[in-house]
C-alpha angles and dihedrals in degrees: 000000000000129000123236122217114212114245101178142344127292124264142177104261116243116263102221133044089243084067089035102142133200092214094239085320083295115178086227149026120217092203127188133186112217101193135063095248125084125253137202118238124200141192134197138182107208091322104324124109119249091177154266143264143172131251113198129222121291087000136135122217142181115215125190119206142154124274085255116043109092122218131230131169132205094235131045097224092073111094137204137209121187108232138163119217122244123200 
């Protein structure tokens, strides 16, 4: 498993593509949903969709992602942290 290396503190993700953030232009996202319900998470590049996925409830993620897509969730209780990943 590889180790992540904190690039930034941890914040709700914006809930519309208008807020979309890169996270500092991070290469990934270490994402958590704090609540028991599940949420959609979306990436774009510019304003083209990369894709979605969802996090489930109560669940952490990592999320890898280029330094330009930006990141927003359909639900305020999923938080991101910017990380690199290390080995």
């Amino acid at each position: 498993m590889s180790k992540i290396k904190l690039a930034g503190t941890e914040s709700a993700l914006p809930t519309s593509v208008g807020l979309a953030t890169n996270f500092n232009r991070a290469p990934g996202v270490r994402l958590v949903n704090t609540v028991a319900g599940n949420a959609t998470v979306t990436i774009l590049d510019g304003s083209e969709e990369v894709g979605t996925f969802t996090i489930l409830g109560n669940s952490t993620e990592h999320l890898a992602k280029g330094n330009e897509h930006v990141v927003y969730a359909s639900a305020a209780t999923v938080l991101g942290t910017p990380v690199g990943f290390v080995g």
